[in-house]
C-alpha positions in Angstrom: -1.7 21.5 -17.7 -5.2 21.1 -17.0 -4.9 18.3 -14.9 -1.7 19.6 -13.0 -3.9 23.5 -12.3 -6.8 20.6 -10.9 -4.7 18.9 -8.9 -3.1 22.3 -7.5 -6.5 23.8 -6.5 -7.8 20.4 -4.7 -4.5 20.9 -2.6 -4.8 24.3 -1.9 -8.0 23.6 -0.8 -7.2 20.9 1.7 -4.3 21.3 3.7 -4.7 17.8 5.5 -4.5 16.2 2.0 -1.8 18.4 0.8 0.0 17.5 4.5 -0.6 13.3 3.3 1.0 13.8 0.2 4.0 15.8 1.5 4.0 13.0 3.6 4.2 10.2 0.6 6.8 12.5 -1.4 8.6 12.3 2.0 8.4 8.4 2.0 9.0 8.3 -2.0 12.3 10.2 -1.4 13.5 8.0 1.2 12.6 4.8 -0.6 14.6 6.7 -3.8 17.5 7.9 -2.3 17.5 6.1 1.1 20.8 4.5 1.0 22.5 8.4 0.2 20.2 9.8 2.7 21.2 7.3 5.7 24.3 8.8 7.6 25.6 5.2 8.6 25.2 1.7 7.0 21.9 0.5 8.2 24.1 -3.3 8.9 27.3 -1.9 10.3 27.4 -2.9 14.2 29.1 -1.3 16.8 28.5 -3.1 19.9 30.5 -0.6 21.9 27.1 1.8 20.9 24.7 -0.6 21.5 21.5 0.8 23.1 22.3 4.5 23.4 19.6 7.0 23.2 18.8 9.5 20.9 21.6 11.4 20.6 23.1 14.2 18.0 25.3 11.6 16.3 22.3 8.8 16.6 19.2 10.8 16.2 16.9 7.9 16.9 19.3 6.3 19.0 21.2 2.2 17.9 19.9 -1.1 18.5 21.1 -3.9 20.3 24.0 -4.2 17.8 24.6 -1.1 17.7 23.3 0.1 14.2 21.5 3.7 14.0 18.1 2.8 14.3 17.5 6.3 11.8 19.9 4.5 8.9 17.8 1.8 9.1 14.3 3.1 8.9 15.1 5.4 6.1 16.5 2.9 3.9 13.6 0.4 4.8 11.8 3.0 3.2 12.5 1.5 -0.4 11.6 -2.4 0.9 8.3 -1.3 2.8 7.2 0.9 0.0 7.8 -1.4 -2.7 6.2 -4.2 -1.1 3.1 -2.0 -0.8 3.1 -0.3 -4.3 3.8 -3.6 -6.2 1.1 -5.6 -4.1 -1.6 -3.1 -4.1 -0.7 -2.4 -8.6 -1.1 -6.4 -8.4 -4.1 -6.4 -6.8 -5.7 -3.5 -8.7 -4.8 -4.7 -11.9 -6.4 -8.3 -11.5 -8.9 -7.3 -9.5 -10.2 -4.4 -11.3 -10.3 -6.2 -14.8 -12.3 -9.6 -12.9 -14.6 -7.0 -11.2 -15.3 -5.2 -14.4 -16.1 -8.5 -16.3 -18.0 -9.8 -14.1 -20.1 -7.2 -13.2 -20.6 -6.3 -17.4 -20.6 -9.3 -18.7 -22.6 -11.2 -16.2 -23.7 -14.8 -16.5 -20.9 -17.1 -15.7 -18.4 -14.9 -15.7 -19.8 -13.4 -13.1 -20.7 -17.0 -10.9 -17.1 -18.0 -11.4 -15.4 -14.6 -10.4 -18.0 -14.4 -7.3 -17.5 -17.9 -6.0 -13.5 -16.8 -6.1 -13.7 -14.0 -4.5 -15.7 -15.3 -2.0 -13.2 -18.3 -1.3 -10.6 -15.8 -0.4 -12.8 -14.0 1.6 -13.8 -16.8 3.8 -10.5 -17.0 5.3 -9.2 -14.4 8.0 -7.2 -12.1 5.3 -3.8 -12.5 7.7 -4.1 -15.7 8.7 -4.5 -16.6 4.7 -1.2 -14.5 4.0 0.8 -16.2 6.8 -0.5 -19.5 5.2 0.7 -18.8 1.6 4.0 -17.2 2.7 4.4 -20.3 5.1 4.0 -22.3 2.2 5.6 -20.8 -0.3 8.5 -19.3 1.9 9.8 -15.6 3.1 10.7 -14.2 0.5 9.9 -10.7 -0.9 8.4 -11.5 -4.0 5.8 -14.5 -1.7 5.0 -11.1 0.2 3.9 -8.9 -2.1 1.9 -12.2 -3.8 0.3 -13.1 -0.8 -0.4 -9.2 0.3 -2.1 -9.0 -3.7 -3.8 -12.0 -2.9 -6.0 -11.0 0.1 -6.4 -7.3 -0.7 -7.5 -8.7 -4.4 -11.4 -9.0 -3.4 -12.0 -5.4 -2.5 -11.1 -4.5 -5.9 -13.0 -6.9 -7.5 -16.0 -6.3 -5.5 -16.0 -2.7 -6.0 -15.5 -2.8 -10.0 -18.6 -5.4 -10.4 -20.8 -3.4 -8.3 -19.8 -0.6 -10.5 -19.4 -1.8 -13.8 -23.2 -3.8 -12.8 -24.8 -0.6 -12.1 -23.4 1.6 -15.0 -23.3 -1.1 -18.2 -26.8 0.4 -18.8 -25.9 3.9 -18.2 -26.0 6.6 -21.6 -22.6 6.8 -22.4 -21.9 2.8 -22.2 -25.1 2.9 -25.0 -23.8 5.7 -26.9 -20.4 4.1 -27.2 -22.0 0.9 -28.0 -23.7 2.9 -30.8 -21.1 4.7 -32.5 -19.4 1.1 -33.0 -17.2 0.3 -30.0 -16.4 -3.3 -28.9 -17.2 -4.5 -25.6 -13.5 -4.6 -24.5 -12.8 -0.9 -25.6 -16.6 0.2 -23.4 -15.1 -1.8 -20.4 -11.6 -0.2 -20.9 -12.4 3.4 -22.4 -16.0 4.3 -20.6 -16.5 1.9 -17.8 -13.1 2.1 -16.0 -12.7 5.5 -16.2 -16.0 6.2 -14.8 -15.4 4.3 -11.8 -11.7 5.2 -10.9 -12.0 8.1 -8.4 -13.8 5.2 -6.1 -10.6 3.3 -6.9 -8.4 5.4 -6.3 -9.4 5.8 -2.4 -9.2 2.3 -2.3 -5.8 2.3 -3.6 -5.2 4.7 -0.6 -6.2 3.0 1.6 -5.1 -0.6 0.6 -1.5 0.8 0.3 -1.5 1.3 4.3 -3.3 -2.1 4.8 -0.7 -3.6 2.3 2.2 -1.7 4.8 0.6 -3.3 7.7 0.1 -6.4 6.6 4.4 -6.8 5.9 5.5 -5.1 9.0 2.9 -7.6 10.3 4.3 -10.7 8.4 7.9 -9.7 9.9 6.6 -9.3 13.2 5.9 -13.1 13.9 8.6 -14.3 11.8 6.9 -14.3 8.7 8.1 -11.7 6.5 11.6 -10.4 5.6 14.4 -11.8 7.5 17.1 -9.9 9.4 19.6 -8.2 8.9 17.9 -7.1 6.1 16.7 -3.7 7.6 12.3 -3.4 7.6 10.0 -1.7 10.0 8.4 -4.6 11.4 11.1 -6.5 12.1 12.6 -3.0 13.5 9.6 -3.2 15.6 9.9 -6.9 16.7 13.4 -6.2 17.7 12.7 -3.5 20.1 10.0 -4.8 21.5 11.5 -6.9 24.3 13.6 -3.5 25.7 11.0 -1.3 26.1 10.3 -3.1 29.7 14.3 -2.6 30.4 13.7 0.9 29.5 15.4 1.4 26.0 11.9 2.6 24.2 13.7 4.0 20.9 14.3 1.0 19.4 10.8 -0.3 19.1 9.5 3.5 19.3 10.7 5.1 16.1 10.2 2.5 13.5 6.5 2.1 15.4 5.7 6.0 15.0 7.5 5.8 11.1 5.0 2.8 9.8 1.9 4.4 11.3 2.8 7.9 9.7 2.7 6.3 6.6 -0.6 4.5 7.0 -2.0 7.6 8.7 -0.5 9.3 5.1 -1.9 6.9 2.6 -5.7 6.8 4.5 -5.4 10.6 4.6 -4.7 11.0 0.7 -8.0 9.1 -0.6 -10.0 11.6 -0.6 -7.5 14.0 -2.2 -7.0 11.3 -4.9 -10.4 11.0 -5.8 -10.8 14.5 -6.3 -7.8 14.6 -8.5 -9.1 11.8 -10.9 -13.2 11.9 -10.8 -13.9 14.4 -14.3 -17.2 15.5 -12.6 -15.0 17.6 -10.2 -13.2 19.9 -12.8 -16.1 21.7 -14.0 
């Protein structure tokens, strides 16, 4: 209850941050439900509407094929989203528990995990992802791999830097007093204390993680069609915007950066909501 009347307050207080997570229930809802929400089958053609503007039977308008371009992007909803969620949970998870051992345990540990992170990091993060899903093929579980795999190092950075600054701290020596093993003081004290900074980072990384798909299905790389996704949405309508049918590149464009705009805009709400030192 006490963690429901925090969370309460620290929207009440911020409207922008309660507006980003309206935003992310909004997207939640769609990836839920999307298939009962879309008025048409996001794959059904009807070449006899193909290219029509926004209209009231095809709010956002059809595609070359004639599919309702508003079908489509709510139901991509649940492919974009999971794609994000599941590579950014990846990421954190790995990365969080290297970052942490490293940065409290030290020694090797910490050379081994350093020098890895740094490999990764010496690529271009994009280029690397169109290199493993290139090798490994298009498919959705290589994307959510490949999107874990380059937004991994942030997570890991941030935990050693933490974990090195605060495995000296009073409560890591107080818990180290009363009996606790090193595993529970990493798990129990240490990632606690440094989860609000996470958090915004999870923010944040789940809009880089969105990016980085529609990105990969721009070029080619990602999802293939039919199968109905922003950036191949995007990459579809992009060569009729110069014969004048903006819609069909416009609307999924305007959807994926609402939800990047959303997921950057809820960090700081986030870390609010988690960080102890807040709720006093």
């Amino acid at each position: 209850m006490n963690t429901l009347r925090h969370a309460r307050y620290v929207l009440g207080e911020n409207p922008v941050t309660a507006l980003a997570f309206a935003g992310f229930f909004v997207l939640v809802l769609c990836a839920v439900f999307g298939p009962a929400l879309a008025p048409y089958d996001p794959l059904a053609s009807d070449t006899a509407q193909a290219l029509t503007g926004p209209s009231a039977a095809h709010w956002f308008g059809t595609d070359q094929l004639g599919r309702d371009i508003f079908s489509r992007i709510v139901v991509a909803a649940r492919l974009d989203l999971g794609i994000a969620v599941f590579s950014v949970a990846l990421a954190f998870g790995v990365g969080a528990l290297l970052g942490l051992a490293a940065g409290y345990y030290g020694g090797w540990i910490d050379r081994v995990v350093g020098r890895s992170v740094d490999t990764i990091m010496a690529f271009p993060l994009f280029v690397l992802a169109m290199g493993i899903v290139a090798a490994l093929g298009n498919s959705v579980a290589n994307i959510v791999f490949a999107t874990a795999i380059i937004n991994l190092p942030i997570y890991a950075r941030l935990a050693r830097a933490e974990a090195n600054v605060r495995r000296h701290a009073g409560f890591v020596e107080a818990a180290r007093l009363c009996g606790n093993s090193e595993a529970r003081i990493v798990l129990a004290q240490l990632l606690p204390n440094i989860m609000p900074l996470m958090m915004v980072q999870v923010s944040l990384t789940l809009g880089y993680a969105i990016l980085n798909a529609a990105g990969l299905s721009f070029i080619g790389l990602g999802v293939r069609p039919p199968t109905p996704e922003w950036g191949i949405m995007v990459a579809e309508g992009a060569s009729f915007i110069v014969s004048g049918e903006w819609w069909v590149a416009f609307f999924p464009g305007i959807v994926l950066m609402a939800a990047v705009f959303c997921f950057n805009l809820m960090g700081d709400g986030l870390r609010d909501m988690v960080d102890p030192r807040r709720r006093t």
